[in-house]
C-alpha positions as a Python dict, from the first residue, in 0.01 Angstrom:
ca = {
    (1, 'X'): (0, 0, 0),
    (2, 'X'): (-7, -219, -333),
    (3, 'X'): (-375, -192, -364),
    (4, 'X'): (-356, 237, -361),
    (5, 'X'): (-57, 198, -559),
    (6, 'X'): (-243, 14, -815),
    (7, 'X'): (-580, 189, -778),
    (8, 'X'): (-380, 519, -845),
    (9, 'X'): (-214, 391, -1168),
    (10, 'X'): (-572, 228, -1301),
    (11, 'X'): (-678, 579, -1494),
    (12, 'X'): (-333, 612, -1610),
    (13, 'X'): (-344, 270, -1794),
    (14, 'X'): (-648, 327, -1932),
    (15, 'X'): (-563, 653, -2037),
    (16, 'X'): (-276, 500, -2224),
    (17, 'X'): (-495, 148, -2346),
    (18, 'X'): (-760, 383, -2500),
    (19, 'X'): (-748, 803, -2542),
    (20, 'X'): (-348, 774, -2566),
    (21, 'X'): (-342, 612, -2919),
    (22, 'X'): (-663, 808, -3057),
    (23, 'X'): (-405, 1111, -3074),
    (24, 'X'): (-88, 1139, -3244),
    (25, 'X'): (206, 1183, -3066),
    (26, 'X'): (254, 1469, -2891),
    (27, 'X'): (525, 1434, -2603),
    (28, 'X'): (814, 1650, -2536),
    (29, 'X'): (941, 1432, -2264),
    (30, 'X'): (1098, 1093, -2295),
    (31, 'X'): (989, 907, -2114),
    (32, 'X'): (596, 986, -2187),
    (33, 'X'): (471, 1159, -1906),
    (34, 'X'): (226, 869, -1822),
    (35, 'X'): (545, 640, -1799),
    (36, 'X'): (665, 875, -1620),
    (37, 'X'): (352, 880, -1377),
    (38, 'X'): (388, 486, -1375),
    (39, 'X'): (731, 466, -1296),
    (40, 'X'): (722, 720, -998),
    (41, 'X'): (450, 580, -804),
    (42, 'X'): (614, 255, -874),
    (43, 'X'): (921, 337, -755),
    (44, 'X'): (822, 570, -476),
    (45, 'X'): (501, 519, -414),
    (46, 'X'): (149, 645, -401),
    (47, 'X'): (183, 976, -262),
    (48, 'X'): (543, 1094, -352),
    (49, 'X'): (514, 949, -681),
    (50, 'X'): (196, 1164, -773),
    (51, 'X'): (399, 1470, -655),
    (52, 'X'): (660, 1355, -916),
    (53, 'X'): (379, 1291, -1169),
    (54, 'X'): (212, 1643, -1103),
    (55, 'X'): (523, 1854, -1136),
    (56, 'X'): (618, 1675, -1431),
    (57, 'X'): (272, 1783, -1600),
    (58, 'X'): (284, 2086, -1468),
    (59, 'X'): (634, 2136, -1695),
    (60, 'X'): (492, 2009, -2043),
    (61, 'X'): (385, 2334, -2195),
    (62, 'X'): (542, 2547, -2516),
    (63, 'X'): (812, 2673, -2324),
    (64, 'X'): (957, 2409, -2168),
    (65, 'X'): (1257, 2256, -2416),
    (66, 'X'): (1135, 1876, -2287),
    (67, 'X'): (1380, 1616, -2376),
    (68, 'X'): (1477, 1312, -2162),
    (69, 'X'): (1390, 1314, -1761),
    (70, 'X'): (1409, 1031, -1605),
    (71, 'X'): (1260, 913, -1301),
    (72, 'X'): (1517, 994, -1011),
    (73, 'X'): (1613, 716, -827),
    (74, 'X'): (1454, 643, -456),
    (75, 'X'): (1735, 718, -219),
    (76, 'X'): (1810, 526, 79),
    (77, 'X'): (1810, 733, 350),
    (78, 'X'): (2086, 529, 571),
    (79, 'X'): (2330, 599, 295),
    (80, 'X'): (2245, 965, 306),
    (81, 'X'): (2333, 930, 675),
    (82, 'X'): (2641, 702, 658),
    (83, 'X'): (2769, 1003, 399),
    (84, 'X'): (2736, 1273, 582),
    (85, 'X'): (3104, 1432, 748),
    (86, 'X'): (3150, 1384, 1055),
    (87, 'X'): (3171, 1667, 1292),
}
């Protein structure tokens, strides 16, 4: 799992290392929407992070207001279970 984890986030470093600073600044988001991309699969992994990485690019055009969006946080799913009423 660490070695797809970090074979996924590879092009997104080097995207950031070298094309990233040949442009100015362009991002709507904070954070940039490669941290972003980093961050998510860090946090939840290959697959579900990439989801959060895709749908976050897919909402960085002209008519989206941007602004700050984090990552959201990786919920544990026995708390989601311990909270829910009891019938």
């Amino acid at each position: 799992m660490v070695t797809l984890r970090r074979t996924i986030q590879a092009p997104i470093r080097v995207y950031r290392r070298y094309i990233s600073p040949i442009k100015p600044a362009t991002c709507r988001f904070y954070p940039t929407c490669s941290a972003y991309a980093l961050e998510a699969i860090e946090v939840h992994g290959p697959l579900k992070g990439s989801w959060l990485a895709a749908k976050r690019i897919a909402r960085c055009h002209p008519f989206h207001p941007g602004g700050l969006d984090p990552v959201p946080p990786l919920q544990d799913e026995s708390a989601e279970k311990d909270s829910a009423p009891a019938t």
